[in-house]
N, C-alpha and C positions, 0 to 999 in steps of 0.2 A: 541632495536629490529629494523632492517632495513626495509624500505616501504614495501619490496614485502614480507615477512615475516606476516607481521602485515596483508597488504591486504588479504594475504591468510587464517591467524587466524580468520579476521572478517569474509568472507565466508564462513567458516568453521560454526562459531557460528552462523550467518545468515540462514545458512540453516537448521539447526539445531533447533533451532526454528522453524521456518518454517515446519518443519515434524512433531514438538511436535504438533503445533496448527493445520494443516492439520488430522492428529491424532484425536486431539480433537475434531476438525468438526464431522468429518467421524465419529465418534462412537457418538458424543453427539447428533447432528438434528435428525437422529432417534428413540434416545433416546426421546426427547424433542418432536415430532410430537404423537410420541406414546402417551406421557403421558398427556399432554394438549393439543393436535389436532393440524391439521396441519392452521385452521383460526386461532387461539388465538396464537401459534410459529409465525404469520407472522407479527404480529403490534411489535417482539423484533428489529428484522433490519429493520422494517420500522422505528421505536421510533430513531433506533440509529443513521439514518440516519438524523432525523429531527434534532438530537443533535449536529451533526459533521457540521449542520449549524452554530453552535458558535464559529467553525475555520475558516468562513471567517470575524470574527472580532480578534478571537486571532493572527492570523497569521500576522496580519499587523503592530504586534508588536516583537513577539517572534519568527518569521521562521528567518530575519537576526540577532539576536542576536550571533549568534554562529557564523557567518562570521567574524563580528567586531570584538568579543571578540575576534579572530582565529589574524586578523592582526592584532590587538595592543598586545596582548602577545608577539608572533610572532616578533613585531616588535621591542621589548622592550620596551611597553610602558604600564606596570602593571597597575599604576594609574587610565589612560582611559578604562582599560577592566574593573576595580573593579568598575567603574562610570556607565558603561553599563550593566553589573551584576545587580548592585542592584535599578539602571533606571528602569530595566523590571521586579522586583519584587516587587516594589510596586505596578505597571501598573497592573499586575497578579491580584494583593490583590483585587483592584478597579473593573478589571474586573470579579471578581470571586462575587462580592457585587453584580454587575448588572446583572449577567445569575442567581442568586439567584432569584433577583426581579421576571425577566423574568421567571421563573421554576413556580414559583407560581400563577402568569395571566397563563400558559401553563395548568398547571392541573384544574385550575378552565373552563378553555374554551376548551379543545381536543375534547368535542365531537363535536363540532363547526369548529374543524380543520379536524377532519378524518371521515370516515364514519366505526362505532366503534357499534358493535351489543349491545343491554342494559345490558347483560349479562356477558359481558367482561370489562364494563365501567369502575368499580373501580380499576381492574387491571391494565389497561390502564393506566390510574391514575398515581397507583404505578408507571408501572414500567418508566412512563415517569419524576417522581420525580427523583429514582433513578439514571437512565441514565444522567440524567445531573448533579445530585454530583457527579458521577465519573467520568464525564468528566471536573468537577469543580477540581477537586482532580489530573487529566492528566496532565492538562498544568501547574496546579503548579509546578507536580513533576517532568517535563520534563526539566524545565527550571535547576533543581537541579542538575540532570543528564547531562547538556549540555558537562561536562566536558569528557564524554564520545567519546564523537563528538571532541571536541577542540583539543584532545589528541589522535585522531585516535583510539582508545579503543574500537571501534562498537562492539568488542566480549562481553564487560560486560555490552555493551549496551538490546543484546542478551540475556546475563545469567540472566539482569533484567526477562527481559520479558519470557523467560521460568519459572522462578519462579512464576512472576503473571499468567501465561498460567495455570500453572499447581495448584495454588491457590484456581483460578477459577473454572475450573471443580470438585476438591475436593468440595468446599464451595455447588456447582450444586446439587453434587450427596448427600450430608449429610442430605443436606432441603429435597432432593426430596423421600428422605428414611423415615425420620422421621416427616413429614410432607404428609399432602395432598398437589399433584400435581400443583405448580403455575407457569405460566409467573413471578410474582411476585420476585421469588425465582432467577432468571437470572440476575434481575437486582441490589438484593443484593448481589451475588457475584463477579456483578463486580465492583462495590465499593468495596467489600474486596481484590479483586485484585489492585483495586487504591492504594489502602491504603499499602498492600505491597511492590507494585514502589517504591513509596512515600519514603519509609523508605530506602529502596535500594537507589535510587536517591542522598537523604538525605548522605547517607556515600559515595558512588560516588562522590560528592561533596569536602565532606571534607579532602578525598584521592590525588584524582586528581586535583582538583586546591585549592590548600592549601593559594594560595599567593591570592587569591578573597574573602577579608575578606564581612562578612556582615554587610556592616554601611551605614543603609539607609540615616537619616539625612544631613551624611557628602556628600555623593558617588553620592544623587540623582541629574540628571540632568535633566533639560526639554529640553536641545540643543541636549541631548543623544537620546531622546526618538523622537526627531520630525526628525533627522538621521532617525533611526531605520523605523519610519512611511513613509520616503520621498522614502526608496527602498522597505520599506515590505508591501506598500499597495497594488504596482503590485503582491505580492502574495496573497493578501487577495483576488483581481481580479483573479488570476487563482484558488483560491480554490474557489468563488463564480464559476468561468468557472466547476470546477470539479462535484461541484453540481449539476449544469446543466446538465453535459454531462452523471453523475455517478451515483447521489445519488436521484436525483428525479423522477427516471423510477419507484422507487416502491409506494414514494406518486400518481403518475399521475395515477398507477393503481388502488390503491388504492380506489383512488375520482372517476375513470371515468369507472372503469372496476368494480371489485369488491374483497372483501378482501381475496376471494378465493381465486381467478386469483393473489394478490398479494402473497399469500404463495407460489402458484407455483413458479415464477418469482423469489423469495426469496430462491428456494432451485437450481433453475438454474444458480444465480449468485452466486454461494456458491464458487465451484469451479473455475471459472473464475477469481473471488476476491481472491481467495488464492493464484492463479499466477498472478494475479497484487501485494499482497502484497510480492509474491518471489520476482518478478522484482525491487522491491521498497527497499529489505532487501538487494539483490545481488547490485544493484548501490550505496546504500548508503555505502557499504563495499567500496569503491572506492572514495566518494567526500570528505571527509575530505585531502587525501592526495593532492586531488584537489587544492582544499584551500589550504595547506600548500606552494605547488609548486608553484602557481601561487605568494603569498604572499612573497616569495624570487625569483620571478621572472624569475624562470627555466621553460621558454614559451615550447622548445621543449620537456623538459622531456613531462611538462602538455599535450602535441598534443599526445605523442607516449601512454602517460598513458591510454589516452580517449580510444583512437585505441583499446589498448589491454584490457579496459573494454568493451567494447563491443561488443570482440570477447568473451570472457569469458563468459558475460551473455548471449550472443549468443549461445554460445555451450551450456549450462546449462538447459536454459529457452526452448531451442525448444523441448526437451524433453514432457513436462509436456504439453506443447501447444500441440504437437503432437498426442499426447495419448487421449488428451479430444478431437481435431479436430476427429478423427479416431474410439474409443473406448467407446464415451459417451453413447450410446446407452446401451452396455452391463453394464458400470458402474451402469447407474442410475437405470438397471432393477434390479440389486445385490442388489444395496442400500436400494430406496427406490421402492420395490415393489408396493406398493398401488398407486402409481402413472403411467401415459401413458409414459413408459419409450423413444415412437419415438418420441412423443411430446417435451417431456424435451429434446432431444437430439438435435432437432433441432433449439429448441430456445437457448442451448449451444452453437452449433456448429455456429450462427449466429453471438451469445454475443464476439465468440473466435475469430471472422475472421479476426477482424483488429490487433491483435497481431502479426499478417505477418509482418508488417511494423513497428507496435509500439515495439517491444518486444526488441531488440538488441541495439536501438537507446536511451533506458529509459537512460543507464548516461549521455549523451547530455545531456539530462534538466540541468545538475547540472553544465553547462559551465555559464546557464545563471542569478544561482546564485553569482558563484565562480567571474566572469568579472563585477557583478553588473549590467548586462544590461538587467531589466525584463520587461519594457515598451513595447515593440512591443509586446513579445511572449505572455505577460499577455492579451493584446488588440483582439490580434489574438483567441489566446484561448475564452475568453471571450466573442467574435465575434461567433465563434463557436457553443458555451454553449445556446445561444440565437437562433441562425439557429436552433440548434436541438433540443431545446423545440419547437419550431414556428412550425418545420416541423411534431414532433410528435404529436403534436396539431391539426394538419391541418387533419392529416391521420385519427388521432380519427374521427373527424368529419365528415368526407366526406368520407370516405371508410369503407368497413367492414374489414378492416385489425385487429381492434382490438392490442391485445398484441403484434401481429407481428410489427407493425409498430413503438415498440420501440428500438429492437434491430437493423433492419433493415437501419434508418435513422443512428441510433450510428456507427453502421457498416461505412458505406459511409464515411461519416464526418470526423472519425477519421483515415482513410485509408489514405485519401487525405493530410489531415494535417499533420500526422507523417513522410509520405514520401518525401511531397515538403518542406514544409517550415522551420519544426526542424531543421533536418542534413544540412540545407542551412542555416538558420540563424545560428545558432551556430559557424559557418566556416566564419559568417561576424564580430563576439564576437572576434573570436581569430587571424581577419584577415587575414584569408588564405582561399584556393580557392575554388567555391561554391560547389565543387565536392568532397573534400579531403575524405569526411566519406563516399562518394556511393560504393568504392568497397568493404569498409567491412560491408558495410548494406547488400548488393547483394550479398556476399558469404552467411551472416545468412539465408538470405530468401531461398538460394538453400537449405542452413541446414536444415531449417524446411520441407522442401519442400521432401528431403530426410527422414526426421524422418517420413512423412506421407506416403511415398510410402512403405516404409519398415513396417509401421503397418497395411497398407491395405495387404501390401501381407503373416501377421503373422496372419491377421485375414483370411484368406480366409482357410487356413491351417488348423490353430487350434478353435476348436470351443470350447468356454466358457459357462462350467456349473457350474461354482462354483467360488470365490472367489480366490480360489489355481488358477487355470486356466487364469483368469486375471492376478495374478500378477506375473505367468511363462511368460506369453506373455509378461508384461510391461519391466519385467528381459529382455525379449532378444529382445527386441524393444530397453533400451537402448543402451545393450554394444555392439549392428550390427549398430545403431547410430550414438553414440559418435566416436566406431573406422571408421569410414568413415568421420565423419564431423570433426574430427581434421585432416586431407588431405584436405579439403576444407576452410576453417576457416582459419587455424595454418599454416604458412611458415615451410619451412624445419629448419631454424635458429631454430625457436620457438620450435618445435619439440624435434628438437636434445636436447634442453635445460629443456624443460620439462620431456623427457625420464632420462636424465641425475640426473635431482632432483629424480625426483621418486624412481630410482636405489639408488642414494645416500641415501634416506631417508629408504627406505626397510633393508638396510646392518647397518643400527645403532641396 
């Protein structure tokens, strides 16, 4: 199957997932608020976030793994990827012994960590057991899976994860039917969802890299693994930076505000997170080719690829951005009723603001895996991560901003950063000029900028009383959108070329 073929099948499945689990959201948290309240639904993403702290030690082993393996295949050189393979699988085994350890000082000591009502304690408990074997159970199975990635395959990367998606909610609703109501119940499905990958992965595996035997004794190297550490500990630094910037707004509420305030804040970054995981599924449809191009040393295809990735998730991603920038209001009073639907709206529409900038620009990042140069961006990031706890800190203290003053500071921060320094360091990775990306960044920005004018003036029109009513409007919010923003976006070459497939594919 030819690159742009492939890149197109993986967006296809990327998204596609992505609607299943958007899907999933959308009908489960209010399923889920209802039935065990919306304090007891907010220590699930708070728990899960405390867990996805064990990826800033996994990642400094396992995020380049799939690069290395990608050039010595690649390069013809089987032997060194089977060394690399099975280097990071025992690393796995060891570190899967000491987040065990750790799992169990966590449930003896949480109420110590979180401010946890006595009534929710042993749940707690659970479901903080839970969460980390299936995060124990992740990065084994991802590792199995890698051949996904290596072989450009993101679409069965997808059909994994629709299966665990859909798993999951199954396993949700069975407990929640034949049993009394728990948090409890969340966290064993998603270990059954682990457990599902797991087995997926496992024959993904065995399919797609057949020639990567598993022979630890012979295969294992320590020169493999101190590689692997010397470029993946700048990503253990940008996932510690992620934290900061991502995952600790709902501990800080948590501790400093209260566990209410963190449920609200949990059902405002609901959607937000689900277009950060679009933007993450739509670029990752594009880095492996990355990887490959670069690894046969075809510099200009890789420049023209970048380009056209991030006009693509450009056109795609404003959409979504748009609609929350414009529509959150009415969404969240459809949704979740019981809630200040102008409240929630605002502290969305705060959470969205820097996707202006961040949104178009997200396959960049993957220049500064693909070139091996994560040192500064990690630093910077990192640098960042630390501003913007210090500054949320300061606000708590000294002001009555309260909850405002954590999207607010995140807003700022990552405005700045996505705009100047990404699109510019990235063009010093592939040695060309500091400008090369600003004018297809600056067309996305009109994009959005366009999707939001076109849904203020759909909302002024039509008024929403219903569910049907929103989603007439979002229907012609995108295709008055998208037909405008590929004239903006897309060159006339591209166009003609695009209309061209389209036709072609329609007459089969």
């Amino acid at each position: 199957m030819s690159a742009n073929k492939q890149i197109a099948k993986n967006l296809i499945f990327n998204i596609g997932v992505f609607i299943i689990n958007s899907g999933i959201s959308f009908f489960l948290s209010p399923y889920l608020i209802k039935t065990v309240g919306k304090e007891a639904f907010s220590f699930y993403p708070l728990i899960s976030n405390l867990v996805q702290y064990s990826n800033i030690i996994t990642t400094a082993i396992g995020s380049m793994a799939g690069r290395f393996i990608t050039m010595e295949l690649y390069g013809g050189r089987v032997e060194e990827a089977e060394s690399y393979f099975n280097s990071v699988l025992i690393a796995n085994w060891l570190l899967s012994l000491f987040f065990s350890l750790l799992t169990i000082a966590g449930v003896i000591y949480i109420a110590e960590i979180l401010t946890v009502p006595e009534l929710l304690l042993n749940d707690v408990r659970w479901i903080f057991a839970l969460s980390s074997l299936a995060m124990i159970i992740s990065f084994n199975s991802e590792l199995l899976g890698i051949g996904t990635y290596i072989k450009n395959r993101i679409d069965l990367n997808s059909l994994m994860r629709m299966f665990a998606a859909i798993a999951n909610v199954l396993c949700i609703f069975f407990l929640f039917s034949y049993y009394t109501p728990s948090i409890i119940y969340i966290g064993i499905a998603a270990v059954v969802s682990g457990i599902v990958s797991l087995f997926i992965n496992a024959h993904y595996k065995k399919s797609l890299l057949p020639e990567l035997r598993i022979n630890l004794l012979k295969s294992f190297s320590f020169s493999k693994i101190k590689t692997l550490l010397s470029s993946g500990i700048w990503n253990s630094i940008n996932q510690l930076s992620n934290v900061l910037l991502t995952h600790i707004d709902l501990l800080i509420t948590n501790i400093f505000i209260s566990a209410a305030a963190t449920g609200d804040f949990a059902l405002v970054k609901m959607a937000p997170n689900l277009i950060y995981t679009l933007l993450a599924l739509l670029s990752g449809s594009f880095i492996p080719n990355f990887n490959i191009l670069y690894a046969r040393g075809k510099y200009v295809e890789l420049l023209h690829e970048i380009k056209k990735s991030m006009k693509i998730v450009g056109i795609l991603i404003c959409i979504p951005i748009g609609f929350l920038l414009v529509f959150a209001d009415e969404f969240f009073s459809l949704w979740i009723s019981s809630v200040d639907s102008n409240y929630l709206f605002w502290l969305s529409f705060i959470t969205v603001l820097p996707m202006i900038f961040g949104s178009s620009i997200n396959p960049i990042f993957g220049v500064f895996t693909v070139t091996n140069n994560l040192r500064v961006p990690s630093l910077v990031l990192l640098a960042a991560g630390i501003l913007n706890t210090a500054f949320i800190y300061l606000l708590l203290k000294t002001t009555d901003l309260g909850i405002w003053s954590i999207p607010i500071v995140s807003a700022i921060q990552q405005s700045i950063r996505n705009f100047f320094f990404t699109p510019m360091y990235a063009s010093v990775c592939l040695k060309q000029k500091l400008t090369i990306f600003y004018p297809t960044l600056i067309k996305c920005c009109i994009a959005l900028l366009v999707v939001c004018t076109v849904g203020y003036v759909i909302k002024e029109i039509i008024t929403t009383e219903s569910w049907t009513m929103l989603i007439v409007k979002s229907a012609f919010l995108t295709v008055i959108s998208l037909t405008i923003n590929m004239y903006i976006i897309i060159t006339r070459q591209e166009r003609k070329l695009l209309i061209s497939k389209a036709t072609s594919f329609m007459k089969r």
